[in-house]
SEMI-9687 format. One record per atom (N, C-alpha, C): residue number from 1; residue in three letters; atom name; z, y, x. Coordinates in nm, 2 decimals, padded with zeros to 4 digits. Layout:
BEGIN
NUM; ala; CA; Z; Y; X;
...
REM end
This chain:
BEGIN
1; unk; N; -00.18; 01.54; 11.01;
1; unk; CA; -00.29; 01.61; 11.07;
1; unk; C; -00.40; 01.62; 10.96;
2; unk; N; -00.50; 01.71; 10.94;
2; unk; CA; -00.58; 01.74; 10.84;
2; unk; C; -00.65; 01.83; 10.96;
3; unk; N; -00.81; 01.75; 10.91;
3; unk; CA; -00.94; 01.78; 11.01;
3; unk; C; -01.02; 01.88; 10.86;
4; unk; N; -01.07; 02.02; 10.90;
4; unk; CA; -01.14; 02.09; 10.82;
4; unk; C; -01.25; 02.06; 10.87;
5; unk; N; -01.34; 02.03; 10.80;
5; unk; CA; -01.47; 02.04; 10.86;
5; unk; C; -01.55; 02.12; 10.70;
6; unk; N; -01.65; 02.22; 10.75;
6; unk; CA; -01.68; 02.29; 10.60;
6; unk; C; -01.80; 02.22; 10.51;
7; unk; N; -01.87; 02.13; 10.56;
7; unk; CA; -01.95; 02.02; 10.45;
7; unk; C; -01.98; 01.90; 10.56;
8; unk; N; -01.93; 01.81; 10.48;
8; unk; CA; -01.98; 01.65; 10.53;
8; unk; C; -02.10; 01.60; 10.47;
9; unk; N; -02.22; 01.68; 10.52;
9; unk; CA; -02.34; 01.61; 10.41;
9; unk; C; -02.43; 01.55; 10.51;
10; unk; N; -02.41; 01.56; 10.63;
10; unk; CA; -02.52; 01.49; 10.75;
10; unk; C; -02.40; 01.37; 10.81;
11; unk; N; -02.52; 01.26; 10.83;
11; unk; CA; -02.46; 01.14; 10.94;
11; unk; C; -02.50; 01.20; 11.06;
12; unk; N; -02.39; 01.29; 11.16;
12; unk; CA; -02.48; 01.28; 11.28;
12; unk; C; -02.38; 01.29; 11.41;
13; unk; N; -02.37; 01.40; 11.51;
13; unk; CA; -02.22; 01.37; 11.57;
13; unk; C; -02.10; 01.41; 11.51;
14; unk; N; -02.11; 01.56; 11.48;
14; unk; CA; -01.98; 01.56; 11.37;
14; unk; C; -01.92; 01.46; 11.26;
15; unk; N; -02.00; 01.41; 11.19;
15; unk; CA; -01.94; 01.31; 11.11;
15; unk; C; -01.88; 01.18; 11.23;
16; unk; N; -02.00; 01.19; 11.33;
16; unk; CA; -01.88; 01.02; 11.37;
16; unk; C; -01.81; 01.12; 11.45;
17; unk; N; -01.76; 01.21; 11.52;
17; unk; CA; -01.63; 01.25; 11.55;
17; unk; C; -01.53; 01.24; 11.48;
18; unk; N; -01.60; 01.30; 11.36;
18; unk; CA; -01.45; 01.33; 11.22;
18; unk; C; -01.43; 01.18; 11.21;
19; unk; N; -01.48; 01.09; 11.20;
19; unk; CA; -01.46; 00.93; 11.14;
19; unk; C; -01.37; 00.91; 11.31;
20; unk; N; -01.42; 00.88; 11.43;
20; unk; CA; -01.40; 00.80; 11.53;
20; unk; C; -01.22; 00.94; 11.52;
21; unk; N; -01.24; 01.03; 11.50;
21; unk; CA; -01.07; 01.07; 11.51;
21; unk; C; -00.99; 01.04; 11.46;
22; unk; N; -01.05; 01.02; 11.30;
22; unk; CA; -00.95; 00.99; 11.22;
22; unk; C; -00.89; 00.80; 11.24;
23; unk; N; -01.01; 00.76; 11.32;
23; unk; CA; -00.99; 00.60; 11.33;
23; unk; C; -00.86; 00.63; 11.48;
24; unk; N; -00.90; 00.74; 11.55;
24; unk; CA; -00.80; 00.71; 11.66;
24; unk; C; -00.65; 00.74; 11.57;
25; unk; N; -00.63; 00.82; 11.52;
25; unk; CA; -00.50; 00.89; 11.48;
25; unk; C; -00.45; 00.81; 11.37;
26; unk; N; -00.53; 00.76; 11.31;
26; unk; CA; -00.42; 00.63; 11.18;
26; unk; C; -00.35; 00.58; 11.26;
27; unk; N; -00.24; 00.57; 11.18;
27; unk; CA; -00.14; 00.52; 11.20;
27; unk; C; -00.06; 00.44; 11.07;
28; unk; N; -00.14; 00.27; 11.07;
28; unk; CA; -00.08; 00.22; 10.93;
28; unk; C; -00.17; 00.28; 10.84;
29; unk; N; -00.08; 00.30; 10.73;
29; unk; CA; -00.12; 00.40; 10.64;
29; unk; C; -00.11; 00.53; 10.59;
30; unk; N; -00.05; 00.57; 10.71;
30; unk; CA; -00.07; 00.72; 10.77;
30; unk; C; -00.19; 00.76; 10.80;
31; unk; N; -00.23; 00.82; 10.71;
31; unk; CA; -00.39; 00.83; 10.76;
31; unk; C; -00.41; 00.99; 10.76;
32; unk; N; -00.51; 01.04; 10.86;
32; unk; CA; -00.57; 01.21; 10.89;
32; unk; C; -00.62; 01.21; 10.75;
33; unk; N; -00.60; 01.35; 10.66;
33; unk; CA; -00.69; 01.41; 10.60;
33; unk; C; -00.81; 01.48; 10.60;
34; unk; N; -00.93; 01.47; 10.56;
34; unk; CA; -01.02; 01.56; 10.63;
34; unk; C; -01.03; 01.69; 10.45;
35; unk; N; -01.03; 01.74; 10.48;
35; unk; CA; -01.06; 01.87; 10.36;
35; unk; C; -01.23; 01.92; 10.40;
36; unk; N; -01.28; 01.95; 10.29;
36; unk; CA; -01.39; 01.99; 10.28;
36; unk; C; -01.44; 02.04; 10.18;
37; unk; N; -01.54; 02.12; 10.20;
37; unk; CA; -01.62; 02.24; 10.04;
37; unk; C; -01.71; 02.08; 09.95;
38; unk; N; -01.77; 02.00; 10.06;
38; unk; CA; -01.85; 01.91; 09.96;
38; unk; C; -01.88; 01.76; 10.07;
39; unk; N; -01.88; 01.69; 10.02;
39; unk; CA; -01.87; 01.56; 10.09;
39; unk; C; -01.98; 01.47; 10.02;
40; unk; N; -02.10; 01.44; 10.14;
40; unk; CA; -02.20; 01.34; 10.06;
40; unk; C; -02.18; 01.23; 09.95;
41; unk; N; -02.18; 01.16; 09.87;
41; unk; CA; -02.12; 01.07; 09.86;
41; unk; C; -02.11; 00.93; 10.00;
42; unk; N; -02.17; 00.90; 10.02;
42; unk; CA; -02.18; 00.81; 10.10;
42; unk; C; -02.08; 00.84; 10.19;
43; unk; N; -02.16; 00.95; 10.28;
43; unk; CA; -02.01; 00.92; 10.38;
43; unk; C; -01.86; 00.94; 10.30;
44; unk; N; -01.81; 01.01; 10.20;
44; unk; CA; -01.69; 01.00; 10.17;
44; unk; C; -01.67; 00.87; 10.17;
45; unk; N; -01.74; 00.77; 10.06;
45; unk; CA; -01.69; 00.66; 10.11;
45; unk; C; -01.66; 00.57; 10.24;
46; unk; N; -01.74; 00.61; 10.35;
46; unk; CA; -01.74; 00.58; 10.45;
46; unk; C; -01.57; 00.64; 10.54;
47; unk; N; -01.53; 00.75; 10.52;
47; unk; CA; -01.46; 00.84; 10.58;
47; unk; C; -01.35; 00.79; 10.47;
48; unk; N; -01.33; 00.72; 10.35;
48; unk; CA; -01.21; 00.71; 10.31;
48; unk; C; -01.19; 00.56; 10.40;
49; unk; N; -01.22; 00.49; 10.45;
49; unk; CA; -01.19; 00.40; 10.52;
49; unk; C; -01.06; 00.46; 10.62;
50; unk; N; -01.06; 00.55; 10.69;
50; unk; CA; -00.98; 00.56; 10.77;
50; unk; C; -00.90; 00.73; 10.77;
51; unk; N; -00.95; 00.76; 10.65;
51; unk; CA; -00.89; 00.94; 10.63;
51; unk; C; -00.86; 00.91; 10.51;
52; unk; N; -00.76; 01.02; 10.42;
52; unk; CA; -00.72; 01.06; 10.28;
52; unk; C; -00.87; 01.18; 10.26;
53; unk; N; -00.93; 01.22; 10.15;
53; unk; CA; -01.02; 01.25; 10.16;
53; unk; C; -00.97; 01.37; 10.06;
54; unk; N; -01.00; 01.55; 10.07;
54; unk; CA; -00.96; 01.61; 09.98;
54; unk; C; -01.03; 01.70; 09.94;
55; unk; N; -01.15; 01.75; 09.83;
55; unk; CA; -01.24; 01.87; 09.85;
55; unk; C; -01.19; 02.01; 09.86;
56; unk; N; -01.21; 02.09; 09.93;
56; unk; CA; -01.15; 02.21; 09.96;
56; unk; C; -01.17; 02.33; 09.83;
57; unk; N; -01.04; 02.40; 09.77;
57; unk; CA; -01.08; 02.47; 09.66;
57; unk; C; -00.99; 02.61; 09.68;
58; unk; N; -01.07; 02.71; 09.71;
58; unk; CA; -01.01; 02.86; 09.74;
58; unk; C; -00.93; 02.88; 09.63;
59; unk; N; -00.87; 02.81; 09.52;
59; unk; CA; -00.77; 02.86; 09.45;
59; unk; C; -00.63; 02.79; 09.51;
60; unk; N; -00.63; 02.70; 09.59;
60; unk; CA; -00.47; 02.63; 09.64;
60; unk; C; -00.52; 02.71; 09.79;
61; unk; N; -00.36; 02.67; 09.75;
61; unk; CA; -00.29; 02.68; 09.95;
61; unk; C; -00.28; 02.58; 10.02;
62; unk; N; -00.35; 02.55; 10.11;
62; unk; CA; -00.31; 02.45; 10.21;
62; unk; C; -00.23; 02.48; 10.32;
63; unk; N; -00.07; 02.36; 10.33;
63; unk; CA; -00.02; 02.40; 10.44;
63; unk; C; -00.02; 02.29; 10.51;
64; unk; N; -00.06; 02.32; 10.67;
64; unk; CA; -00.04; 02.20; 10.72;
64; unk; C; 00.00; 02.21; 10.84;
65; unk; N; 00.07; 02.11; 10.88;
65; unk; CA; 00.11; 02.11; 11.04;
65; unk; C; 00.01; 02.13; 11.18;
66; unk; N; -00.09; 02.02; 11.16;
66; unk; CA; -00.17; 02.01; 11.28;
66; unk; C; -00.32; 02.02; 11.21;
67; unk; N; -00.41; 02.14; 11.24;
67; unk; CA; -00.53; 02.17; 11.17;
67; unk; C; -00.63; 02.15; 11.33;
68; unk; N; -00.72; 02.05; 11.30;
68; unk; CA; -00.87; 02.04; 11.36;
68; unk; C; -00.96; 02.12; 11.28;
69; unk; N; -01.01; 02.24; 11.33;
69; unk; CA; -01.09; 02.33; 11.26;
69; unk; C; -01.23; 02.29; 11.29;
70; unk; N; -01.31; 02.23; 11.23;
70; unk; CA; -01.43; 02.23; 11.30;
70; unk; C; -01.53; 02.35; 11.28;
71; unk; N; -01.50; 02.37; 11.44;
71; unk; CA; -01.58; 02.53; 11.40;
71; unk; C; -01.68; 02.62; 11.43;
72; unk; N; -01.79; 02.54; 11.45;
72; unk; CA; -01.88; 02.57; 11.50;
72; unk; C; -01.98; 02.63; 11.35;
73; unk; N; -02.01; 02.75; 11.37;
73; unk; CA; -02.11; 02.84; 11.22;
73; unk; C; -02.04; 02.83; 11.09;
74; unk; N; -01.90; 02.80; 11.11;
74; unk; CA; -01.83; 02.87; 10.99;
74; unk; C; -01.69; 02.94; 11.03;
75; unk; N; -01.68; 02.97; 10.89;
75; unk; CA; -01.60; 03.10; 10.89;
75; unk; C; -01.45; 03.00; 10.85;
76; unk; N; -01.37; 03.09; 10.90;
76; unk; CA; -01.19; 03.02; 10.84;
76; unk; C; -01.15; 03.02; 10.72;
77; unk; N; -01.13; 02.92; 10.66;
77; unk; CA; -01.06; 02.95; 10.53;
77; unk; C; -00.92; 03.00; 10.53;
78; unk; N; -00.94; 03.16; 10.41;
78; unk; CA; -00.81; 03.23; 10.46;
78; unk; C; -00.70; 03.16; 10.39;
79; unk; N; -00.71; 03.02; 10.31;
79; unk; CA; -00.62; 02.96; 10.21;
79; unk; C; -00.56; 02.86; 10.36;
80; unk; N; -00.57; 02.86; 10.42;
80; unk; CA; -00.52; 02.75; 10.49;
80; unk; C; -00.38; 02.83; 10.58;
81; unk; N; -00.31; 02.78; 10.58;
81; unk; CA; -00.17; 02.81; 10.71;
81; unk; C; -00.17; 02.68; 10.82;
82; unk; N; -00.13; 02.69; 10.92;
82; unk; CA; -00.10; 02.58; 10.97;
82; unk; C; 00.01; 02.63; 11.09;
83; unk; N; 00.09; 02.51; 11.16;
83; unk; CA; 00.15; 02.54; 11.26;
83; unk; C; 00.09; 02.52; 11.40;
84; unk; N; -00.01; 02.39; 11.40;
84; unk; CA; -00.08; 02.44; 11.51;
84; unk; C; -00.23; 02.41; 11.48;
85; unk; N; -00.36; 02.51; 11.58;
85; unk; CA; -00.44; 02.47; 11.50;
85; unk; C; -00.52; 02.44; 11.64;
86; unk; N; -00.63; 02.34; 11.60;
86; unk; CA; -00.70; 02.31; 11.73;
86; unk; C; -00.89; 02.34; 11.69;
87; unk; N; -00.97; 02.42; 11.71;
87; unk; CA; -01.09; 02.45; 11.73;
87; unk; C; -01.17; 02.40; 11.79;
88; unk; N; -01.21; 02.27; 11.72;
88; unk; CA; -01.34; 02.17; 11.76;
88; unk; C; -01.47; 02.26; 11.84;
89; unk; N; -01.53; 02.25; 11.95;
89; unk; CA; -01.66; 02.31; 11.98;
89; unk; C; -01.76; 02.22; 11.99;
90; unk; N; -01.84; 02.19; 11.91;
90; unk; CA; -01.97; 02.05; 11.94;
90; unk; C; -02.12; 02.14; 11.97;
91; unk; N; -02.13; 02.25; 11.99;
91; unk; CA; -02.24; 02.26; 12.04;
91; unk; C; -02.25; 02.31; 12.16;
92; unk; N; -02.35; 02.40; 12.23;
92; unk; CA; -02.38; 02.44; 12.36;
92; unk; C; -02.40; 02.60; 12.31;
93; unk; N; -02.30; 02.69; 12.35;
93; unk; CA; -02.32; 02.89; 12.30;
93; unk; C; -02.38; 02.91; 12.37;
94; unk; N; -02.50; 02.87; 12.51;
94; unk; CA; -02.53; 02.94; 12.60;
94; unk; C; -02.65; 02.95; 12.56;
95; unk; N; -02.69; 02.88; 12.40;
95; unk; CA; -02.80; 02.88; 12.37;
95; unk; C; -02.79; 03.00; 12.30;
96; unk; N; -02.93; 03.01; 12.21;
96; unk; CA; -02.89; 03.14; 12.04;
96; unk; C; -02.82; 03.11; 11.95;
97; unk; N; -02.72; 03.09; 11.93;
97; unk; CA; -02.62; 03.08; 11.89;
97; unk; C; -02.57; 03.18; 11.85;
98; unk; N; -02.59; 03.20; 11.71;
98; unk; CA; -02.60; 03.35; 11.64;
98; unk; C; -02.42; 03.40; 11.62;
99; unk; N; -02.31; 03.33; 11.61;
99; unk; CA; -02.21; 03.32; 11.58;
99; unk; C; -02.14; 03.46; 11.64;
100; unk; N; -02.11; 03.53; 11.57;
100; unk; CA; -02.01; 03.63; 11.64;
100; unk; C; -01.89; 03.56; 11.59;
101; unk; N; -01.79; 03.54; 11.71;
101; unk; CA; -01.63; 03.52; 11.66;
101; unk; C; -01.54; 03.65; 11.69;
102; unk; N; -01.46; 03.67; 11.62;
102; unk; CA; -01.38; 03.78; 11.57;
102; unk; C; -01.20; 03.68; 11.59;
103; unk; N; -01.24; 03.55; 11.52;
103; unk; CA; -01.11; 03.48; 11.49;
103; unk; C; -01.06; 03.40; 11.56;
104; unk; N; -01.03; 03.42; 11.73;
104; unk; CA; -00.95; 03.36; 11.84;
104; unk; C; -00.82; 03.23; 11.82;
105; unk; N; -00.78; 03.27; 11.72;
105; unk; CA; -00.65; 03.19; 11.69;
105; unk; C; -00.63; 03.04; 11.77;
106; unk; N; -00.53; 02.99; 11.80;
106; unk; CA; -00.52; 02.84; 11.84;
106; unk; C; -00.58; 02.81; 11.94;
107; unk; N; -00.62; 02.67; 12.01;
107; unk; CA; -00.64; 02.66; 12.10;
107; unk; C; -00.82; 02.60; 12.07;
108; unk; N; -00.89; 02.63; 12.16;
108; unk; CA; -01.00; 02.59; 12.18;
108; unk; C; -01.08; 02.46; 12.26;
109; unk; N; -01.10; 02.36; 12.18;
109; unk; CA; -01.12; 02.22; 12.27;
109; unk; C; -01.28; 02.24; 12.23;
110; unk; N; -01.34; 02.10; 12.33;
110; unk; CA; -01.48; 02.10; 12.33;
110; unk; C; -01.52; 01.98; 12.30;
111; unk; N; -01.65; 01.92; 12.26;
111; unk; CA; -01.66; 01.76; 12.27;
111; unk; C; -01.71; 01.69; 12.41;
112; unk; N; -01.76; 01.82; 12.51;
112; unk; CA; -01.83; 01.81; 12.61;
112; unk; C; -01.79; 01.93; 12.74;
113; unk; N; -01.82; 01.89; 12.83;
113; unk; CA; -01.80; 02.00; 12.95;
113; unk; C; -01.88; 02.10; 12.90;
114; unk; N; -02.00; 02.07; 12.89;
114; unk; CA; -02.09; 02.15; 12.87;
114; unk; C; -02.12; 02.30; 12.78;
115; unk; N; -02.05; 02.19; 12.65;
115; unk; CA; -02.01; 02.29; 12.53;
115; unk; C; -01.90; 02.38; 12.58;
116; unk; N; -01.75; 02.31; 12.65;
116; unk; CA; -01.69; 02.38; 12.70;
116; unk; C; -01.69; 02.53; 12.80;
117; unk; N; -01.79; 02.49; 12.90;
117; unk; CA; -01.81; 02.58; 12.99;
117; unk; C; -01.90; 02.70; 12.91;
118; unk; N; -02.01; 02.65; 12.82;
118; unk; CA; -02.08; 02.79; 12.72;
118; unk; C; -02.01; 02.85; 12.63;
119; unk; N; -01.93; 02.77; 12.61;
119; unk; CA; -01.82; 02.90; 12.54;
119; unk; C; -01.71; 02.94; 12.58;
120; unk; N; -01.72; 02.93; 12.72;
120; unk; CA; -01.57; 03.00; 12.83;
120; unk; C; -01.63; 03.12; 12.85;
121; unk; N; -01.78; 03.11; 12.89;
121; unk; CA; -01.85; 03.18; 12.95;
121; unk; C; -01.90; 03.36; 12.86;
122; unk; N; -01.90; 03.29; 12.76;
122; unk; CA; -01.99; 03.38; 12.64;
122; unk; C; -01.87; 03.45; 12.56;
123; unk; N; -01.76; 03.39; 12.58;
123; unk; CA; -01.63; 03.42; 12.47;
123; unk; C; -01.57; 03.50; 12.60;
124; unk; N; -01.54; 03.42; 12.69;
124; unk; CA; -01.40; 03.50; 12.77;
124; unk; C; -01.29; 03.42; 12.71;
125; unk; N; -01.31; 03.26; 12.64;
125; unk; CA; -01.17; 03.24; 12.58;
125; unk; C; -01.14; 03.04; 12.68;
126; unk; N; -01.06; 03.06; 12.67;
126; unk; CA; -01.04; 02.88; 12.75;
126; unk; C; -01.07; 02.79; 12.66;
127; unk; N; -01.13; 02.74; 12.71;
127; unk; CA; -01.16; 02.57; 12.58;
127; unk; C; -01.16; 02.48; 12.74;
128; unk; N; -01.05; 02.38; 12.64;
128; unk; CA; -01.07; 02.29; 12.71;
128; unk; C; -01.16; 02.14; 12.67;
129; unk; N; -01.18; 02.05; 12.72;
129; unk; CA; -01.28; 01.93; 12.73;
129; unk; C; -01.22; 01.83; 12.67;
130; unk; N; -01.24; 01.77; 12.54;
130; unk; CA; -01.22; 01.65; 12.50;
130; unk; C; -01.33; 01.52; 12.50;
131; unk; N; -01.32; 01.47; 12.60;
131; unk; CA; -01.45; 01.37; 12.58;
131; unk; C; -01.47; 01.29; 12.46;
132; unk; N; -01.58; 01.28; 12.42;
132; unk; CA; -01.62; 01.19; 12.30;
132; unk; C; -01.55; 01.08; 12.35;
133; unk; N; -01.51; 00.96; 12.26;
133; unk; CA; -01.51; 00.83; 12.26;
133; unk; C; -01.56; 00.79; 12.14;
134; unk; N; -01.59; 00.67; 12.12;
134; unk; CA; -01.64; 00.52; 12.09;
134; unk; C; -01.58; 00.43; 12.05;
135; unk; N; -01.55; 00.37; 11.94;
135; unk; CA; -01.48; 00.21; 11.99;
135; unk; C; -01.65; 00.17; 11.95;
136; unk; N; -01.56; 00.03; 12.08;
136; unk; CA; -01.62; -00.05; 12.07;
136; unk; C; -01.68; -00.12; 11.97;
137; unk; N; -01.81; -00.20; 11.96;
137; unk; CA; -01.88; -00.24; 11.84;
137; unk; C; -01.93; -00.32; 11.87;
138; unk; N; -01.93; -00.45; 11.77;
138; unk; CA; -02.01; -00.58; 11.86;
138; unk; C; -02.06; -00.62; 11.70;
139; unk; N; -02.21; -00.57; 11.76;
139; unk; CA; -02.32; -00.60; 11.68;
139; unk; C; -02.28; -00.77; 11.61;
140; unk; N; -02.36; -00.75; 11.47;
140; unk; CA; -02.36; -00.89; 11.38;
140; unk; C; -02.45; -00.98; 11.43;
141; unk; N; -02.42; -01.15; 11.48;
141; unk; CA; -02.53; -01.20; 11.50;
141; unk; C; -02.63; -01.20; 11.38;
142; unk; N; -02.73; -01.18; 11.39;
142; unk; CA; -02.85; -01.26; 11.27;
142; unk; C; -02.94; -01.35; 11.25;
143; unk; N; -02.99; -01.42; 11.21;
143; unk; CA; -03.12; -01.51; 11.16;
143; unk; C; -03.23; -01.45; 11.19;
144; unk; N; -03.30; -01.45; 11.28;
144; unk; CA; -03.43; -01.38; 11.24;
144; unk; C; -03.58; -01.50; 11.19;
145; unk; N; -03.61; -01.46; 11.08;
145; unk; CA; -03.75; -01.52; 11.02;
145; unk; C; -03.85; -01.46; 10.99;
146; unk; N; -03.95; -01.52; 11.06;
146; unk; CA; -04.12; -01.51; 11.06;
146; unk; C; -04.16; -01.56; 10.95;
147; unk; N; -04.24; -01.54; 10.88;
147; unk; CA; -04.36; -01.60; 10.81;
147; unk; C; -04.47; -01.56; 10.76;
148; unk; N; -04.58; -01.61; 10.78;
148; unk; CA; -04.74; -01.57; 10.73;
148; unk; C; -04.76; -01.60; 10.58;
149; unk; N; -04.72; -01.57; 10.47;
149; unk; CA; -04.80; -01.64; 10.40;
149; unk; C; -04.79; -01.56; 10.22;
150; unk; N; -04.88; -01.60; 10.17;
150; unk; CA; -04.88; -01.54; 10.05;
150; unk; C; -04.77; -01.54; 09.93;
151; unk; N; -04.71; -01.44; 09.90;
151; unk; CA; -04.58; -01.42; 09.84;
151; unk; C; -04.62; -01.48; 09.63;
152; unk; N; -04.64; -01.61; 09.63;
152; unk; CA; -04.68; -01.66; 09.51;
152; unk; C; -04.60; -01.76; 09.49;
153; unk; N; -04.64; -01.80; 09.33;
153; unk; CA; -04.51; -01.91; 09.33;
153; unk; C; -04.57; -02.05; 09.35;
154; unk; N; -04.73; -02.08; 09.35;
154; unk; CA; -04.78; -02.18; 09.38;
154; unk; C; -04.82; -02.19; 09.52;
155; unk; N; -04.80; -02.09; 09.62;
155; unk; CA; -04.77; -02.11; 09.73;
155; unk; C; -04.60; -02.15; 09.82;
156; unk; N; -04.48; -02.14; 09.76;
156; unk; CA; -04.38; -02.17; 09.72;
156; unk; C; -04.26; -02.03; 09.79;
157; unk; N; -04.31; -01.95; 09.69;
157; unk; CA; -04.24; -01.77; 09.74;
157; unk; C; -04.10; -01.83; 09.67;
158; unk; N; -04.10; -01.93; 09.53;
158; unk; CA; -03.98; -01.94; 09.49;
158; unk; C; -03.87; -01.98; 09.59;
159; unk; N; -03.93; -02.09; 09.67;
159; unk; CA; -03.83; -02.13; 09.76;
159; unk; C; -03.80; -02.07; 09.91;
160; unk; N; -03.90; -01.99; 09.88;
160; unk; CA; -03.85; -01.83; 09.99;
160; unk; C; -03.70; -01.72; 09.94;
161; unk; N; -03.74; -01.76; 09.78;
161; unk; CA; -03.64; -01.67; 09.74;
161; unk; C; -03.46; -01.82; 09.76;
162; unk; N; -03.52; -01.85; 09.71;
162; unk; CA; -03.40; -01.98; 09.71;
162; unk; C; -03.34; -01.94; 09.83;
163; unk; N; -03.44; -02.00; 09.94;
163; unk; CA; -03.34; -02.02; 10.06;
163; unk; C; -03.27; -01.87; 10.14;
164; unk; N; -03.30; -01.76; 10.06;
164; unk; CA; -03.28; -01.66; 10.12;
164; unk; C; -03.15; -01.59; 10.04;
165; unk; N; -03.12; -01.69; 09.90;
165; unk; CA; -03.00; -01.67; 09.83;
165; unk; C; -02.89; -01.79; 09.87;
166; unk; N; -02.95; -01.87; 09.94;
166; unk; CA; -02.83; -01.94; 10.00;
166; unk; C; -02.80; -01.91; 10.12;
167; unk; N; -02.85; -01.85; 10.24;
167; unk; CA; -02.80; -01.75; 10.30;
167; unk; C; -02.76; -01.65; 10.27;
168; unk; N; -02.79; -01.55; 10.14;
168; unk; CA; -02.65; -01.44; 10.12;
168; unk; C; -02.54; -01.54; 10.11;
169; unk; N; -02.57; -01.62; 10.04;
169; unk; CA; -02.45; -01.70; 09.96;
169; unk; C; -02.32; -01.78; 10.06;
170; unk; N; -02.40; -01.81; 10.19;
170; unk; CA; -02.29; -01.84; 10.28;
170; unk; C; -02.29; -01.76; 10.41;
171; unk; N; -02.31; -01.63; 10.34;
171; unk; CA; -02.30; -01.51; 10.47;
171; unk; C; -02.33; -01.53; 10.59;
172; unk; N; -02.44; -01.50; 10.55;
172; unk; CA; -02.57; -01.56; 10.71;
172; unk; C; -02.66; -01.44; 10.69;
173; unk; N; -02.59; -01.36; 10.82;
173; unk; CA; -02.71; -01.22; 10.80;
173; unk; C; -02.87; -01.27; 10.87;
174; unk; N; -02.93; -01.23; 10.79;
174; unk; CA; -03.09; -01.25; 10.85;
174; unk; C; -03.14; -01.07; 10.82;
175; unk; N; -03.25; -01.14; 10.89;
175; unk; CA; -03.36; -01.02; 10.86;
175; unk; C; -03.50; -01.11; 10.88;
176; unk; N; -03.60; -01.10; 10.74;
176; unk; CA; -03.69; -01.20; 10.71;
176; unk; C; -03.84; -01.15; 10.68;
177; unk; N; -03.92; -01.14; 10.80;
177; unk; CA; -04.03; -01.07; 10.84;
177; unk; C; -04.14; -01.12; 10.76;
178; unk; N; -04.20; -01.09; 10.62;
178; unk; CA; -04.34; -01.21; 10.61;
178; unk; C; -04.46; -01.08; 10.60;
179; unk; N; -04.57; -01.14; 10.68;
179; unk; CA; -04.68; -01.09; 10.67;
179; unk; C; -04.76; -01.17; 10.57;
180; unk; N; -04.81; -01.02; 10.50;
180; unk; CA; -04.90; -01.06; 10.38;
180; unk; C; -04.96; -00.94; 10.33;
181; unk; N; -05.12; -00.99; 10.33;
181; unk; CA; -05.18; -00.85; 10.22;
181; unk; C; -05.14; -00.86; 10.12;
182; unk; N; -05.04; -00.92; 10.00;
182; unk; CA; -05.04; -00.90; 09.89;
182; unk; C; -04.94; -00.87; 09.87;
183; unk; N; -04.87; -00.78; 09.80;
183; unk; CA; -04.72; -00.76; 09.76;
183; unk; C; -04.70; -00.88; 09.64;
184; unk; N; -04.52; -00.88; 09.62;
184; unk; CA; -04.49; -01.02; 09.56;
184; unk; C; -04.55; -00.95; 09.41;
185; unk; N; -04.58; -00.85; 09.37;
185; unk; CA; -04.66; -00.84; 09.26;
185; unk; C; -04.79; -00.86; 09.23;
186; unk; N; -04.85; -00.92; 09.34;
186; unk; CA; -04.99; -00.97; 09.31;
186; unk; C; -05.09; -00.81; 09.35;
187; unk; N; -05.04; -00.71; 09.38;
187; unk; CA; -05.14; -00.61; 09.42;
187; unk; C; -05.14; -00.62; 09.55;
188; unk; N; -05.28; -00.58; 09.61;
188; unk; CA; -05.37; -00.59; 09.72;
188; unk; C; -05.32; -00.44; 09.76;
REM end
């Protein structure tokens, strides 16, 4: 399976779709490909966790069996073949939604009823409904610390720093609040 999507440069629902699909469909180390014109750095690393990652180049041919087109304001890449292809919808066409489609091919899914029914409606074409999912996610416990007080070393900031390297050190997530007019550089 190889998900197109035409740039990965935003964290926002597309990217965790593309991530939460490719987390559903691994298998082992079978893993979805996602192809693309340019990929943030960050999320690519994020996205090679659970996809093969490949940047898209109009000089090759891509053949593939099962193509996720994400296709909402872009155009098809004519390099691609596939045997079956499936047309992501993540937004709502009942809005302005400037997109003239011309290229029907494959089947048309939605992430939402909503998006589904505005592009039944405005196309004349079937899309059907894939509900988002989720996995589950169980937040890190943390340390939480207060303190008032002036970030110096005759006040003892050293042993602020100390005990806050022995907590990285035995992976103990905190988050460590200190109020102070002065930054640890001595400016007001």
């Amino acid at each position: 399976t190889t998900i197109y999507a035409d740039h990965v440069t935003f964290a926002e629902g597309i990217f965790t779709w593309i991530f939460n699909t490719c987390k559903l469909l691994q298998n082992g180390n079978d893993k979805v490909t996602v192809l693309s014109k340019i990929f943030r750095p960050d999320l690519e690393t994020k996205l090679k966790e659970v996809a093969n990652i490949e940047e898209w180049d109009i000089e090759n041919e891509y053949v593939v069996n099962n193509l996720i087109f994400s296709f909402d304001f872009v155009q098809f890449p004519s390099n691609i073949t596939w045997a079956h292809r499936y047309n992501m919808i993540h937004c709502d066409y009942s809005s302005n939604v400037s997109k003239e489609i011309t290229d029907f091919n494959g089947e048309f899914l939605a992430v939402s009823q909503i998006a589904a029914d505005a592009f039944t409606k405005r196309y004349n074409v079937p899309c059907k409904t894939i509900e988002s999912f989720v996995f589950p996610h169980k937040p890190k416990r943390f340390l939480e610390l207060v303190s008032c007080s002036r970030i110096y070393s005759v006040k003892g900031a050293n042993r602020m720093y100390e005990f806050a390297d022995e907590l990285d050190a035995n992976g103990i997530y905190y988050r460590w609040i200190n109020y102070t007019e002065i930054d640890r550089n001595g400016a007001k």
